[in-house]
ZAMIBA-740965 format. One record per residue (C-alpha): y, x, z. Coordinates in nm, 3 decimals. Layout:
<atoms>
atom c2=Y c1=X c3=Z
...
</atoms>
This chain:
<atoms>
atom c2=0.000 c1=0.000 c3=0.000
atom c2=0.304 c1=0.323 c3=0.096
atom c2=0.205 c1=0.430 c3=-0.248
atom c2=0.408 c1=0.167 c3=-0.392
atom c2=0.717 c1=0.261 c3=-0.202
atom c2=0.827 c1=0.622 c3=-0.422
atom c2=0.873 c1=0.931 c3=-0.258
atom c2=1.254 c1=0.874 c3=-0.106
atom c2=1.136 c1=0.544 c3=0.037
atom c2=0.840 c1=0.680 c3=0.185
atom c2=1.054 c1=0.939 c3=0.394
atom c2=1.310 c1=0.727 c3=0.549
atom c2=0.981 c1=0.491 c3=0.639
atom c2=0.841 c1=0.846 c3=0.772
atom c2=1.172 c1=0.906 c3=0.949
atom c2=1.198 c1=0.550 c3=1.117
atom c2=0.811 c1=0.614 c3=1.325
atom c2=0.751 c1=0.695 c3=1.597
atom c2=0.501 c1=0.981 c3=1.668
atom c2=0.227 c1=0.943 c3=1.931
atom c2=-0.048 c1=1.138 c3=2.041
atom c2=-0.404 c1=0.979 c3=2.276
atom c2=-0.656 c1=1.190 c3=2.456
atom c2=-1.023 c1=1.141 c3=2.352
atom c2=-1.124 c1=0.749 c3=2.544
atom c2=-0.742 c1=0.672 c3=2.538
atom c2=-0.680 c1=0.280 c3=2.394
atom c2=-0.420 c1=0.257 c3=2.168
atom c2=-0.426 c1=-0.130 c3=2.135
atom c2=-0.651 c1=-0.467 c3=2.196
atom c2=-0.759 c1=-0.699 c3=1.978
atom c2=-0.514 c1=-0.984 c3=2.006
atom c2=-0.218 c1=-0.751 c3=2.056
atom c2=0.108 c1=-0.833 c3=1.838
atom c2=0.075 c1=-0.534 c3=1.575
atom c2=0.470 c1=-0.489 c3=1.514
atom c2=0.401 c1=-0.253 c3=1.236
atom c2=0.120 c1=-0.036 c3=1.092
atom c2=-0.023 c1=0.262 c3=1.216
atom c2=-0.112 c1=0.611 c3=1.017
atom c2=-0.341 c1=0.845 c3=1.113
atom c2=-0.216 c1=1.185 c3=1.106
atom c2=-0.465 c1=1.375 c3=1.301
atom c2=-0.806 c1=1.282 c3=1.501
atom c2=-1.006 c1=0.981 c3=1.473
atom c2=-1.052 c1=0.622 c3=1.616
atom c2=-1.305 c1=0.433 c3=1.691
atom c2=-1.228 c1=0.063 c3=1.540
atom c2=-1.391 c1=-0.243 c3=1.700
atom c2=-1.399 c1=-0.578 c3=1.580
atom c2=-1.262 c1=-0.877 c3=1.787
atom c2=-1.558 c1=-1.069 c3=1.577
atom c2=-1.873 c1=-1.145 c3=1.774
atom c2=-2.170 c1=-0.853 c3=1.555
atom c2=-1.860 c1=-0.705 c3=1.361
atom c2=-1.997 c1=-0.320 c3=1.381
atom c2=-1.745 c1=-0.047 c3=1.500
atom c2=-1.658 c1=0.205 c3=1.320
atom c2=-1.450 c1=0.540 c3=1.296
atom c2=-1.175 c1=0.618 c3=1.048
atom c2=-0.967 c1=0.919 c3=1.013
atom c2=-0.667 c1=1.092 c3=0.863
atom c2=-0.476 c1=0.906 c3=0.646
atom c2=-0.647 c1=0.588 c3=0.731
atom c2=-0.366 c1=0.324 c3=0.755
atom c2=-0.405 c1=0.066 c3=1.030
atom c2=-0.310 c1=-0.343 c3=1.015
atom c2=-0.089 c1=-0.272 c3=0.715
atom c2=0.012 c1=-0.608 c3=0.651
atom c2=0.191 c1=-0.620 c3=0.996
atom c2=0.480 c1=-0.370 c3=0.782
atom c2=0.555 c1=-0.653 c3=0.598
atom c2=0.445 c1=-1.008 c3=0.813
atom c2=0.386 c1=-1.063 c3=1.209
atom c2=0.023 c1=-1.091 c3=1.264
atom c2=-0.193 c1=-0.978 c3=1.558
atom c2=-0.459 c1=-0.694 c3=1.591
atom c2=-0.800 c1=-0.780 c3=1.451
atom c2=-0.964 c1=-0.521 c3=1.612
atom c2=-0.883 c1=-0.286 c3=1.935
atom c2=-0.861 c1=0.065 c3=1.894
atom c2=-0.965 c1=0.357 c3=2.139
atom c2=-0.914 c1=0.748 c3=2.070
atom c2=-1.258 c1=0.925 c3=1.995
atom c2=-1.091 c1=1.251 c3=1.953
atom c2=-0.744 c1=1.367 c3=2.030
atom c2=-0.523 c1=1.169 c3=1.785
atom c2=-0.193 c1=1.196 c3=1.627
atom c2=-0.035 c1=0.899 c3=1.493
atom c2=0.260 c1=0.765 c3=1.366
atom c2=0.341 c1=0.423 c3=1.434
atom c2=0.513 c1=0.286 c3=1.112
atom c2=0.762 c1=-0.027 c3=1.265
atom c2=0.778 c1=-0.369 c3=1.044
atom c2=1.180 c1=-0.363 c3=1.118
atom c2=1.192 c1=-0.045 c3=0.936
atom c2=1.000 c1=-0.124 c3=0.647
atom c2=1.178 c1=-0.437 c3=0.569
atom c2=1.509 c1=-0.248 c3=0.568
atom c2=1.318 c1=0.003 c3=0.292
atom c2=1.233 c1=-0.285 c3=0.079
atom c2=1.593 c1=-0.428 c3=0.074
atom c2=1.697 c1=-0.109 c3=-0.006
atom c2=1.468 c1=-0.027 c3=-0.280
atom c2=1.419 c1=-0.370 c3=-0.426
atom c2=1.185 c1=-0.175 c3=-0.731
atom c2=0.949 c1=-0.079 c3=-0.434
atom c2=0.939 c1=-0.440 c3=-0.297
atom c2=0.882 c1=-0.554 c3=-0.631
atom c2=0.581 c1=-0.344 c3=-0.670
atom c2=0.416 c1=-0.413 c3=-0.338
atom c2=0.456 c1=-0.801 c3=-0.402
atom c2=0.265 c1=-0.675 c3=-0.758
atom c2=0.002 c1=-0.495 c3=-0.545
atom c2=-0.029 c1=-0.765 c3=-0.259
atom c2=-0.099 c1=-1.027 c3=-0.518
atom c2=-0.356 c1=-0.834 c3=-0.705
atom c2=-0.539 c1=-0.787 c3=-0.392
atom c2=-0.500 c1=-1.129 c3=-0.270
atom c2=-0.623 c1=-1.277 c3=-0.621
atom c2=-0.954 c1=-1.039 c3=-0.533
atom c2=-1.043 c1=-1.169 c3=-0.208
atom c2=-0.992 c1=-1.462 c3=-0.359
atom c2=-1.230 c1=-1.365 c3=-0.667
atom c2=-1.489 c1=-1.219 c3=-0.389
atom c2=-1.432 c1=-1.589 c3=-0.133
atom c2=-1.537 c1=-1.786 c3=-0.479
atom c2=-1.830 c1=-1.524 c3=-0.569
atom c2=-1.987 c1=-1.572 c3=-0.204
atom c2=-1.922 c1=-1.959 c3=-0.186
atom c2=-2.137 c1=-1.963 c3=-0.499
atom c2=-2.383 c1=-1.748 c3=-0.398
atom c2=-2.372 c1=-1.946 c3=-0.020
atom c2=-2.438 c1=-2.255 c3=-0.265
atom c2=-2.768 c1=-2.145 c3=-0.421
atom c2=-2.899 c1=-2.259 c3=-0.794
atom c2=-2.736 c1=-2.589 c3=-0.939
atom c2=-2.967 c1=-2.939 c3=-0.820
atom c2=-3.071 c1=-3.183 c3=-1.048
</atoms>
C-alpha cells in the first residue's frame, strides 16, 4: 500500500512516526484495541495472533506492515501482537497519512486505484468460495 505514495510522500509519512522499540514477550497491542494508524516493522519479529477462535499465530518480520487500513479508516486490531525478539517499529499515525494524501492528491488517487483492485479480489475470492461452499448445481 506506501508504495503508492512516491518517494517525497513516503518521507514526510516516515518523518510523522513515531519510533518504538519491545523486549522479547513485550505486547505491543490486543486484539480489540483502536489501531490509530499502521505499524512497520523495522527490526525483530512478532508473533501475530488472531482474535478468531482456531485462527493460527504466526510470525512476520521486517518490512511487514501491520493493520494498514487503519492509515486511511478507524478500525480496531484483529489480532494482538507480542514481541518474539527485540523489535523496532515505527508506528505510522492515520492523522499523518491523511495530511500526505491531501497533499499529494496523485498518491491518494493511486491508493483509491490500489484499494479498489484489492477490494474487487476479495470480492472475486468471497464469490469463488460461496460457490465452492454451494457444491454442484441440483436438479
Amino acid at each position: 500500500m506506501l508504495k503508492s505514495l512516491g518517494e517525497e510522500a513516503l518521507k514526510l509519512l516516515a518523518f510523522g512516526s513515531l519510533p518504538r522499540s519491545y523486549k522479547p514477550r513485550q505486547a505491543l497491542f490486543e486484539a480489540g484495541d483502536d489501531a490509530e494508524g499502521a505499524i512497520l516493522i523495522l527490526g525483530g519479529q512478532l508473533r501475530l495472533v488472531p482474535a478468531a477462535i482456531g485462527g493460527a499465530p504466526r510470525v512476520v518480520g521486517v518490512g511487514h506492515l501491520i493493520d494498514e487500513l487503519a492509515l486511511i479508516v478507524p478500525a480496531q486490531r484483529s489480532m494482538s501482537a507480542v514481541a518474539q525478539t527485540t523489535v523496532e517499529v515505527l508506528e505510522l499515525p492515520r492523522d499523518q497519512m491523511m495530511r500526505i494524501l491531501e497533499e499529494y492528491p496523485d498518491a491518494a488517487n493511486m491508493l483509491r486505484e490500489r484499494l479498489a483492485k484489492r477490494t474487487m479480489a476479495l470480492i472475486d475470492e468471497v464469490n469463488a468460495l460461496r460457490d465452492r461452499m454451494d457444491g454442484p448445481p441440483r436438479d
